[in-house]
C-alpha positions as CSV (number, residue, x, y, z in Angstrom):
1,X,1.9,0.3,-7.8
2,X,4.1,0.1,-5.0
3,X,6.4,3.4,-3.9
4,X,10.4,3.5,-2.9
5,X,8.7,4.8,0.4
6,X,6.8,1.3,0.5
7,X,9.8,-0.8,-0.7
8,X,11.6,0.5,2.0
9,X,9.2,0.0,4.9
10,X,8.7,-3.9,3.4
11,X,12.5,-3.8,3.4
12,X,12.9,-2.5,7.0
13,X,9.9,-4.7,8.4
14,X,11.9,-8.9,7.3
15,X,15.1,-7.2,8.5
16,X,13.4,-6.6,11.9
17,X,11.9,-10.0,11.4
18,X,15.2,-11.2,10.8
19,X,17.0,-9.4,13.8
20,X,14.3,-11.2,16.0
21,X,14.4,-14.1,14.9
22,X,17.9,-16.9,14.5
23,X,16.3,-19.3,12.0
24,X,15.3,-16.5,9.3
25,X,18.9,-16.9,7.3
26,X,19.2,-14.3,4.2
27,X,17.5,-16.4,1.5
28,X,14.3,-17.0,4.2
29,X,14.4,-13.0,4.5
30,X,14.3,-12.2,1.0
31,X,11.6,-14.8,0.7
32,X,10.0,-12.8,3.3
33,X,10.3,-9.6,1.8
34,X,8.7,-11.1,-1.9
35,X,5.9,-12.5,0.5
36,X,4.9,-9.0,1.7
37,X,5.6,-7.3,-1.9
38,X,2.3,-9.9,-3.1
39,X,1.0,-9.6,0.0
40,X,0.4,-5.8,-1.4
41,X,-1.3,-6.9,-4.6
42,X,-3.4,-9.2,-2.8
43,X,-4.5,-6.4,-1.0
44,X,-5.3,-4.2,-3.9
45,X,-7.6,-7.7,-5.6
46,X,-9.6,-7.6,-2.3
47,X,-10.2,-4.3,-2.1
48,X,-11.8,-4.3,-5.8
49,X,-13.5,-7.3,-4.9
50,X,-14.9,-5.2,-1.7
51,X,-16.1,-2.5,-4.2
52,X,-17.6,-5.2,-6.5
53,X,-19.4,-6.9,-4.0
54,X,-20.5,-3.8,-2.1
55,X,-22.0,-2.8,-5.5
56,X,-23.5,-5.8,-6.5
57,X,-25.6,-5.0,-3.5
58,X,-27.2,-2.1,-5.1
59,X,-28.9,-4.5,-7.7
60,X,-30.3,-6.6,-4.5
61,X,-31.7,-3.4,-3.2
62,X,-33.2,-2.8,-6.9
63,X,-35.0,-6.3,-7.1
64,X,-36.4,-5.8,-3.3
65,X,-37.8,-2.5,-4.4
66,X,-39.6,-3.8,-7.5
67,X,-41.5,-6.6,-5.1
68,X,-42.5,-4.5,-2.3
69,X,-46.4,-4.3,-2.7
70,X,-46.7,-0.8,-1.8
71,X,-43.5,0.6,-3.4
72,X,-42.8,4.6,-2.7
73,X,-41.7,7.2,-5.0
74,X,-38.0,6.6,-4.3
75,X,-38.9,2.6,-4.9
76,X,-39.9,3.6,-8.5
77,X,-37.4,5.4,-9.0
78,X,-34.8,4.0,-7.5
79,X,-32.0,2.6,-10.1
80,X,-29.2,0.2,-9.4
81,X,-26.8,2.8,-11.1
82,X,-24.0,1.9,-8.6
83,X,-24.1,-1.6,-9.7
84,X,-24.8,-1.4,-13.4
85,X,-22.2,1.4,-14.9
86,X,-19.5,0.5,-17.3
87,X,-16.6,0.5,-14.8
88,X,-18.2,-1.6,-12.3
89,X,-19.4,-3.9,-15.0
90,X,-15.9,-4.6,-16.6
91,X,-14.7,-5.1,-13.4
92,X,-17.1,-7.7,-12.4
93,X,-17.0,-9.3,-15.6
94,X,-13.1,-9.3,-16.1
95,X,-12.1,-13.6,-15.9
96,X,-8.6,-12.9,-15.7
97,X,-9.7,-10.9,-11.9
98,X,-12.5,-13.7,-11.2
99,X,-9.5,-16.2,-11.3
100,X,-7.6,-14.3,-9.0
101,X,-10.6,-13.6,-6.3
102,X,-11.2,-17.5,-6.6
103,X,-7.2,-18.6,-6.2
104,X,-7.5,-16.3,-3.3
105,X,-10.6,-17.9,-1.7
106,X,-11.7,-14.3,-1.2
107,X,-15.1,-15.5,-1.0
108,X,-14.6,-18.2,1.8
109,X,-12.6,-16.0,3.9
110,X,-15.7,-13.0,4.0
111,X,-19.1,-13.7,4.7
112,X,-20.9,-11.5,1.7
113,X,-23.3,-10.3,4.7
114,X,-20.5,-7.8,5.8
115,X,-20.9,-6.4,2.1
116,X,-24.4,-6.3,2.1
117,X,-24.2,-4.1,5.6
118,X,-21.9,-2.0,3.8
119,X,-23.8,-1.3,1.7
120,X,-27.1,-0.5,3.7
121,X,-24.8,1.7,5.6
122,X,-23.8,3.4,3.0
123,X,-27.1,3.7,1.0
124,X,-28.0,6.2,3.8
125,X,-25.7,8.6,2.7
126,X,-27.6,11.6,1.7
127,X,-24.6,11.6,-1.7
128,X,-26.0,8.6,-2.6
129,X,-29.4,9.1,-2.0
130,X,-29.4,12.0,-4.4
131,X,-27.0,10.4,-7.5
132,X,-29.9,7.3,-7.4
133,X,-32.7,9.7,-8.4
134,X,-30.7,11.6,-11.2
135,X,-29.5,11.1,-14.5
136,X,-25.4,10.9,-14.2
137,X,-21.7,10.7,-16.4
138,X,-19.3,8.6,-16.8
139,X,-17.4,11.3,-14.7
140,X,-20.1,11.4,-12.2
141,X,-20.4,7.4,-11.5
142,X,-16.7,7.6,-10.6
143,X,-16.9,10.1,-8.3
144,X,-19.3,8.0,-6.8
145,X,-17.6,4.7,-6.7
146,X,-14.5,6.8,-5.2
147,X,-17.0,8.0,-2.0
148,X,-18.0,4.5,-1.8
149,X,-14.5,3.8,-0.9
150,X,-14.0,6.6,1.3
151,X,-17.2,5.0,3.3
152,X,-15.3,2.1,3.3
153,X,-12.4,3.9,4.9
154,X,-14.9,5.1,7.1
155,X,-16.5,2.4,8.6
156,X,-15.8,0.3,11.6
157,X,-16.9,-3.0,9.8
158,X,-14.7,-2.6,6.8
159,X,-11.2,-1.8,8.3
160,X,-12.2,-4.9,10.6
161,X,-12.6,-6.9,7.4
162,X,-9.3,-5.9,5.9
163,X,-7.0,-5.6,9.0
164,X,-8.0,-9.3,10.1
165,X,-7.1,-10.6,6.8
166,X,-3.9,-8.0,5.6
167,X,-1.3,-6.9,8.0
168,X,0.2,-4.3,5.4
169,X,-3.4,-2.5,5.8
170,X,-1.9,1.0,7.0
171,X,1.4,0.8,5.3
172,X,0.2,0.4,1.7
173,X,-3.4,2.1,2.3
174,X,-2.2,5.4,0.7
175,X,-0.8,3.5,-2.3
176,X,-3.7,0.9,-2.8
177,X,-5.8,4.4,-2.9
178,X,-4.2,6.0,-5.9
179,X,-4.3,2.7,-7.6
180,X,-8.1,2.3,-7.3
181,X,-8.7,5.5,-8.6
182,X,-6.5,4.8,-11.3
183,X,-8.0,1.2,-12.1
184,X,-11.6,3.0,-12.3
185,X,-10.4,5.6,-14.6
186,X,-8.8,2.9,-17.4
187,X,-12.2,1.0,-17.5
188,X,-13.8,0.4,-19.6
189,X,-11.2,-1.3,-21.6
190,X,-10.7,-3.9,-23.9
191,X,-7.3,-5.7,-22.3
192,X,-8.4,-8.3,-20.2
193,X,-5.0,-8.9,-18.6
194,X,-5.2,-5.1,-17.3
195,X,-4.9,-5.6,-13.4
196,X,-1.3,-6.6,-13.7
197,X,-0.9,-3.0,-15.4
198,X,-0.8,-2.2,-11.5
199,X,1.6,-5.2,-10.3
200,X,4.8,-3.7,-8.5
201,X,7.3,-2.8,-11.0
202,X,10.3,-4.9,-11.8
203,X,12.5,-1.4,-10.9
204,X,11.0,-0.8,-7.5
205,X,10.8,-4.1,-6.0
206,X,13.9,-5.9,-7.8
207,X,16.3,-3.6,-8.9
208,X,16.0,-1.4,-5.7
209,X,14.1,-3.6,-2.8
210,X,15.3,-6.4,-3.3
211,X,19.1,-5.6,-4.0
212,X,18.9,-3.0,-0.6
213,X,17.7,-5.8,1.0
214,X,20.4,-7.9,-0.1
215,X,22.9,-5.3,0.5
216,X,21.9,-4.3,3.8
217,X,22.1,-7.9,5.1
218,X,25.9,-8.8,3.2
219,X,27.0,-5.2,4.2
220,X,25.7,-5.6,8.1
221,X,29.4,-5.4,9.9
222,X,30.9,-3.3,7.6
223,X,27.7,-0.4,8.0
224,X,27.8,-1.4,11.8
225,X,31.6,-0.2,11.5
226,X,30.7,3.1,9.8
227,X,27.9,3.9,12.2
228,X,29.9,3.4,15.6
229,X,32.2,6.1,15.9
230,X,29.3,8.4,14.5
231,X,27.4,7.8,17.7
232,X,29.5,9.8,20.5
233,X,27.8,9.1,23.5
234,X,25.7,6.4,22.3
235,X,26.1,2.8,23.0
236,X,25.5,0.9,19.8
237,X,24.3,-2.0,21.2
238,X,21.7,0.8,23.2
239,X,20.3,2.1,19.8
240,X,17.0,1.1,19.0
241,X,16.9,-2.0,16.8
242,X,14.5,-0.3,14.2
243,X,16.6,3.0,14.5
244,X,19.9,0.8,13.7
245,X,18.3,-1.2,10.7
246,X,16.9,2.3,9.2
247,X,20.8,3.8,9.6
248,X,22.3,0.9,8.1
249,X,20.0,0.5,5.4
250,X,20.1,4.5,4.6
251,X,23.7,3.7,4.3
252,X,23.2,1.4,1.6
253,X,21.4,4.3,-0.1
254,X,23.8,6.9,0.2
255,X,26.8,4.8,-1.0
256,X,25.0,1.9,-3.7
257,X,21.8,3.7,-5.0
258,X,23.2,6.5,-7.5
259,X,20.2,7.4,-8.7
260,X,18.7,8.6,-5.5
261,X,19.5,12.0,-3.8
262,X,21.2,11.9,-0.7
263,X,18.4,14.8,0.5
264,X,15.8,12.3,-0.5
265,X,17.2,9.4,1.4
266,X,18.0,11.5,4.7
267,X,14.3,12.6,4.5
268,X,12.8,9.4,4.5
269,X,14.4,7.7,6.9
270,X,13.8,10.8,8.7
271,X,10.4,10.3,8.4
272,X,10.1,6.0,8.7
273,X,11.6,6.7,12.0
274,X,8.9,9.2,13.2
275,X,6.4,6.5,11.9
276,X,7.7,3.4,12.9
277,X,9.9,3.9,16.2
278,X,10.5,6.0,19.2
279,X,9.1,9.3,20.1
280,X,12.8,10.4,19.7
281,X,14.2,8.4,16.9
282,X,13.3,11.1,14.6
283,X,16.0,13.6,15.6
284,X,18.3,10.9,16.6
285,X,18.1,9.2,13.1
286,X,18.5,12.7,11.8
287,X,21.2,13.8,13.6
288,X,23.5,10.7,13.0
289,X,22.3,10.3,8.7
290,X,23.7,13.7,8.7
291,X,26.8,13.8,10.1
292,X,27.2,9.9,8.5
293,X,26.9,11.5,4.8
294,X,28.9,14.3,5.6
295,X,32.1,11.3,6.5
296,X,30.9,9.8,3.5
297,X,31.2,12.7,1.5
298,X,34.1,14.2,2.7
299,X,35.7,10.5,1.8
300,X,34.7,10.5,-1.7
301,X,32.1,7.1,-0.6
302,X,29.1,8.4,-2.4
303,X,29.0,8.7,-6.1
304,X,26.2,9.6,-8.0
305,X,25.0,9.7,-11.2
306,X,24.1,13.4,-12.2
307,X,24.0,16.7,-10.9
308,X,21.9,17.5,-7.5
309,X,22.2,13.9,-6.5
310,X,24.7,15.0,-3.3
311,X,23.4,17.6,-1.1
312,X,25.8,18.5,1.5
């Protein structure tokens, strides 16, 4: 579920943490950093829960129709499509996710009315207003459970909802879209246990976050040492603390991650630090990666496994 791109910023958030605050020792950090890598799957469960109860709404709206005494054409026929396809229905009726909605109180911490609201919002939508009074796919129910969560994107009420309750909103958002889209498309299906299909692999969070994490940290002096006569005019004690913890942990990549290209590395710390720090960290963390790998090259310091790996 989760990308090298979100690994790294995970990575690069606890070691800011860390740099701010005395008490957080490495094995707090790294406790940290496995704190925000569930905080990420949490954030996927409540986001399906969202969709879930947003839909369930469109059954309410069904049973309201059905009383009204003088119901209109669209009241008759009105169907709760929304709420009763197959993909929504598997969903809803998985055990394995109502456990996991339940351990995460998901239900205490919302108040359903924001769903129903949602919903109402949404049921306005001239999309949706034409998919109710037609006869629809497969296909076409999930291209309407996918604009249901593009409203959501949308609207005011629901990025409240989910940036009160998940700090990691903007960072994983991109991700946690893919991966909805992706749930949707596998159900129906007869594995019950399928959500943790989508948990963060062993091989992005472990064998790469978690060991640059680690390295970063035992490595600190010895990258600071590197760094330092790279910087010219700079002070390093000047540099940006964000901009220092990107070069060091960029470092780390070029010289203990041999499966990754230095090209790809440069890039994306290239591109954290036009996300996450100063208006001019972007060239400054580009000039001083380059002319770090070129040393490290030139010094025979990064080895990688196959060809292409090392672009100088």
């Amino acid at each position: 579920m989760l990308s090298r791109r979100n690994v790294r910023v995970k990575v690069m958030q606890v070691l800011y943490a860390q740099s701010r605050d005395e008490s957080l020792d490495q094995e707090s950090t790294v406790r940290e950093y496995w704190k925000k890598i569930e905080e990420s799957f949490n954030l996927l469960l409540f986001s399906l829960y969202a969709i879930i109860e947003i839909t369930r709404s469109a059954q309410e709206d069904a049973d309201k129709r059905k009383v009204k005494h003088l119901p209109t054409e669209a009241d008759k026929l009105f169907k709760p499509k929304l709420w009763t396809n197959p993909m929504i229905q598997t969903l809803a009726g998985n055990k394995v996710l109502a456990r996991k909605f339940e351990k995460l109180q998901f239900d205490k911490i919302v108040d359903k009315d924001h769903f129903r609201n949602i919903y109402f919002d949404f049921s306005k939508e001239e999309l949706y207003q034409n998919y109710i009074l037609q006869e629809t796919s497969n296909d076409e129910n999930l291209e309407m459970l996918l604009e249901l969560f593009r409203f959501c994107r949308r609207s005011e009420l629901f990025n409240e909802i989910i940036e009160d309750h998940f700090a990691s909103w903007e960072d994983d958002k991109s991700i946690i879209i893919g991966t909805i889209k992706k749930v949707l498309k596998d159900v129906p299906t007869d594995n019950s246990d399928f959500i943790m299909e989508h948990y963060p692999t062993r091989d992005t969070t472990e064998e790469y976050g978690e060991f640059l994490l680690k390295r970063t940290m035992v490595e600190d002096k010895l990258l600071l040492t590197q760094i330092k006569p790279v910087l010219e005019n700079w002070d390093a004690e000047r540099v940006a603390v964000l901009d220092m913890i990107m070069l060091k942990m960029a470092l780390c990549e070029f010289m203990y991650c041999p499966t990754i290209p230095t090209k790809v590395t440069l890039n994306e710390y290239v591109e954290l630090a036009k996300t996450y720090s100063t208006s001019k960290s972007k060239e400054f963390v580009n000039g001083i990666l380059d002319r770090l790998l070129q040393d490290l090259i030139s010094t025979g310091k990064v080895v990688k496994e196959g060809r292409g790996l090392i672009e100088e």
